[in-house]
N, C-alpha and C positions, 0 to 999 in steps of 0.2 A: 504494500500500500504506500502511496505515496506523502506528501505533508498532509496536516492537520490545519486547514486554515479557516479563521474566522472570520466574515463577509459579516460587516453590518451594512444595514439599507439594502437587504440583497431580494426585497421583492417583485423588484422592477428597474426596468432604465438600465443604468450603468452596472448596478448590484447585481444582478439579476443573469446580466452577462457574464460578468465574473466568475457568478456559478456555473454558468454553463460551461465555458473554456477550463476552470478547476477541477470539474467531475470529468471532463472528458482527456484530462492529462490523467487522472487518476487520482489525485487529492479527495481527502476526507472534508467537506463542507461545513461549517456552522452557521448555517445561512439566520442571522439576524434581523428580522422586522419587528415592524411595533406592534402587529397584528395578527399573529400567528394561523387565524380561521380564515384571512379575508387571503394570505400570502397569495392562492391565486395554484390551478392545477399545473400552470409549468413547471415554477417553481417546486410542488409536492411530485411530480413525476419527476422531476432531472434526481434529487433526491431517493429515488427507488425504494421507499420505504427503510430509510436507514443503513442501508449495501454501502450510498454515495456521502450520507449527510444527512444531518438532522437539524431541523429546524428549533430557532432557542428565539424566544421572546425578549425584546430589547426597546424599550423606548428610551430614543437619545435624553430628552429633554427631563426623564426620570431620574432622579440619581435609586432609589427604591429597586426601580426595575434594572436599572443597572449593577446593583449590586445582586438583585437573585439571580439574572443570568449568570454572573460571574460565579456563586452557587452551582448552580443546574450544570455548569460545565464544569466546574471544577467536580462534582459529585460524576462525573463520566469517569473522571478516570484517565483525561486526554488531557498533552500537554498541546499549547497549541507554537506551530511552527511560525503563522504567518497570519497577522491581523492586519485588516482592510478598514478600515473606518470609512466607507463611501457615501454616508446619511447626510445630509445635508438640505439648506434650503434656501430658497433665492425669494422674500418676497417682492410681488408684483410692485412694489411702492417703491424699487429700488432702480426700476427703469429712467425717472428720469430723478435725477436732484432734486428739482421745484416740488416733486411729491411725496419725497422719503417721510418717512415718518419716524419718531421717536420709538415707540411702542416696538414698532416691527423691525427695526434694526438692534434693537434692545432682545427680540425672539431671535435673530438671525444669527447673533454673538453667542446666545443660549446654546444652540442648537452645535453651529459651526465650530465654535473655539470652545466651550465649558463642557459640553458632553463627550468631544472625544477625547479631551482630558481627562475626566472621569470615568470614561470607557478604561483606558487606558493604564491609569491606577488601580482598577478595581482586578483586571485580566493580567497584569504585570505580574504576578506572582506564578499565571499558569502558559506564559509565553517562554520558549525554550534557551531562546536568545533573544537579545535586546542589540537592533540596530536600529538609531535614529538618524532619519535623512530630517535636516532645515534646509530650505530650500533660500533662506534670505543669509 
């Protein structure tokens, strides 16, 4: 078997690919959404009933729910090789300056910068190795 990798935001879009190209090299998936029942039959098929990957419940903006996934996966029993933080979100208020908003760039910081933070901290203990890319 190949790595153990963690895919949060992996319901759809970008996430979602990731799984698919990970299960199809051979990688063990922890496909992360916030929604586990809504995740959607591609996503519950590329996963083949647990063979590819199991799906772990993960809402970024949670620190609660961040910490029992780090739970649920640490209770597997798998260390994990390779975490993805791909969750994120753009709001629409962000298109132009003149409309930005306080409120929603205050959720967007939540979301983008404090959760995968706390993703990050909470799964550190069950990540095999620790390389950080900064990209600035």
């Amino acid at each position: 078997m190949g790595r153990v990798v963690l895919v949060v935001g992996a319901s759809r879009g970008i996430g979602l690919e990731l799984v698919r190209q990970l299960v199809a090299k051979g990688d063990f998936v922890l496909a992360a959404c916030r929604n586990v029942e809504k995740a959607g039959p591609v996503l519950n098929d590329l996963l083949k009933d647990g063979a590819s990957g199991s799906l772990v419940s993960l809402d970024v903006a949670d620190e609660k729910s961040i910490a029992e996934a780090a739970q649920a996966v640490e209770k597997t029993g798998k260390k994990i090789d390779l975490l993805i933080i791909n969750a994120g979100v753009l709001p629409d208020s962000f298109e132009k300056i003149a409309t930005a908003k306080k409120e929603h760039m205050l959720y967007a910081y939540e979301i983008n910068v404090v959760g995968p933070l706390l993703i990050t901290q909470k799964f550190l203990p069950l990540l095999v190795s620790i390389f950080l890319w900064h990209l600035f």
